[in-house]
C-alpha positions as CSV (number, residue, x, y, z in Angstrom):
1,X,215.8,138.1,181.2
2,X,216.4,134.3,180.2
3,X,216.0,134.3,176.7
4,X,215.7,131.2,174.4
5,X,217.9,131.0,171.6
6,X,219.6,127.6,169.9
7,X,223.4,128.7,170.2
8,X,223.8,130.9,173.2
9,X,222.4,130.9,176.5
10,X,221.5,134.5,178.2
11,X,220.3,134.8,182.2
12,X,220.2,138.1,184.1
13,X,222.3,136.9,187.9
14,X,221.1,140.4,189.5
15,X,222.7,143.2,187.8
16,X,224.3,141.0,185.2
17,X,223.8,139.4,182.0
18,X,225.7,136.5,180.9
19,X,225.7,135.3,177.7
20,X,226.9,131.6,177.2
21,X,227.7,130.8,173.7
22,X,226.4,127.0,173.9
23,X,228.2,125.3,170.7
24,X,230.6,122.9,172.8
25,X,230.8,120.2,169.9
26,X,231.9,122.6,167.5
27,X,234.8,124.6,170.1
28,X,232.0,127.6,170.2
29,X,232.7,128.5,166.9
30,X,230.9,131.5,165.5
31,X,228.2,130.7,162.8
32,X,226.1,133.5,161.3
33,X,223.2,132.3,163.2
34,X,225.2,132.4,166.7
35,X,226.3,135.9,165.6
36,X,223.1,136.8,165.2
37,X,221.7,135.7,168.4
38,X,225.2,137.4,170.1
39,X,223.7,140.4,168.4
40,X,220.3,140.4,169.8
41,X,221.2,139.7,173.2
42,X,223.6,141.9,173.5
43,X,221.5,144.9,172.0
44,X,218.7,143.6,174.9
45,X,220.7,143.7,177.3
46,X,222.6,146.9,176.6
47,X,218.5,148.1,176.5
48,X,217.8,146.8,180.0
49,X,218.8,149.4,182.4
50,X,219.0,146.5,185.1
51,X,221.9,145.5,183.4
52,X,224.7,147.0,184.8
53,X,227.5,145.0,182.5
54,X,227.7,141.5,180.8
55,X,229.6,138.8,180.9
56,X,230.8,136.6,177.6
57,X,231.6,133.4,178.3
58,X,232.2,129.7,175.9
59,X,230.7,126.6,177.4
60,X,232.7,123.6,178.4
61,X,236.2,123.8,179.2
62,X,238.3,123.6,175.7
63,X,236.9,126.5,174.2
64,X,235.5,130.8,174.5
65,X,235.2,130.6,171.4
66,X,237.6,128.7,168.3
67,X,236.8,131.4,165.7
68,X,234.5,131.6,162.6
69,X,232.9,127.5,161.9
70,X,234.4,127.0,158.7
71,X,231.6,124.3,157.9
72,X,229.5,127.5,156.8
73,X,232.1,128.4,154.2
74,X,232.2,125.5,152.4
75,X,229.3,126.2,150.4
76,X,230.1,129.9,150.2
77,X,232.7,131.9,147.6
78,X,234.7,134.4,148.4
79,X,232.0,137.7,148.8
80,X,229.7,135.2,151.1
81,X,232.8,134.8,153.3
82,X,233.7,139.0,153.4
83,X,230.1,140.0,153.9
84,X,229.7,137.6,156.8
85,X,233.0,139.0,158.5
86,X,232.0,142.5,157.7
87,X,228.8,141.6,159.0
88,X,229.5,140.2,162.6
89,X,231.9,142.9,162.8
90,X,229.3,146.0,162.6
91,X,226.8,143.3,164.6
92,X,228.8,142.4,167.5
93,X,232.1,143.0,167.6
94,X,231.7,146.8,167.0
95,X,228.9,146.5,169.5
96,X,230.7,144.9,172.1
97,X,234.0,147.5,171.9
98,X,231.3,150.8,172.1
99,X,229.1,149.5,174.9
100,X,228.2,152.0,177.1
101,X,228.1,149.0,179.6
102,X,231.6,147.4,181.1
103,X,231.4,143.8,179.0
104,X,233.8,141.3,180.0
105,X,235.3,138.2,178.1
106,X,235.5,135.3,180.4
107,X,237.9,133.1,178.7
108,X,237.8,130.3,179.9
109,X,240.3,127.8,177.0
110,X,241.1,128.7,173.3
111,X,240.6,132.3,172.1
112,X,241.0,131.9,168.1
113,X,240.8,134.0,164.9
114,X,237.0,135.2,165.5
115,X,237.0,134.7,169.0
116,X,240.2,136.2,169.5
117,X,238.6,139.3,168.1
118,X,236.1,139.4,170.2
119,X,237.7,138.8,173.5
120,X,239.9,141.4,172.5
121,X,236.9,144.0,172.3
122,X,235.4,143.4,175.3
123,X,236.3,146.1,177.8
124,X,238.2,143.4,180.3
125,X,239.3,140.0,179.4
């Protein structure tokens, strides 16, 4: 089940899936391109019947995951911004809280804004 993807990192340890979201330098953050890799590894390994729950997790020790990277706003106005939150809401965090499949947040430093969120609807934190 080891997929390749540039922000997150997803293994299958027996029944398992982790998911590592693998942007250390910027506290995790979530980017629309990280979303959208949470998104597709999440749907695959809700799919794989395997999988018997996931794990979330944030590499290194600071971060799960510091909220939205505000970088990608800067160039953005004010619609960009609400259709990218509305977006990794229906994409993820929606997906994550209706998983037919226990998902668990490990949290493992800060747990802000947008990653706050989504530790919140995982099924245990």
């Amino acid at each position: 089940m080891a997929s390749q993807y540039q922000n997150i990192i997803a293994e299958q340890d027996n029944s398992i899936c982790i998911i590592t979201i693998q942007r250390e330098s910027k506290l995790n953050a979530l980017n629309r391109e990280t979303l959208n890799e949470l998104h597709h590894a999440l749907v695959d390994a809700l799919k794989n019947a395997d999988v018997k729950g996931v794990i979330l997790t944030g590499a290194g020790e600071k971060a799960f995951v510091a909220g939205a990277d505000i970088a990608e706003f800067l160039d953005s106005n004010h619609n960009d911004g609400q259709n990218m939150a509305r977006e990794g809401q229906s994409k993820v965090f929606d997906l994550v809280n209706q998983a037919s499949k226990p998902i668990i947040a490990a949290s493992n430093g800060f747990a802000l804004g947008g990653g706050l969120e989504l530790a919140l609807a995982c099924h245990i934190r």
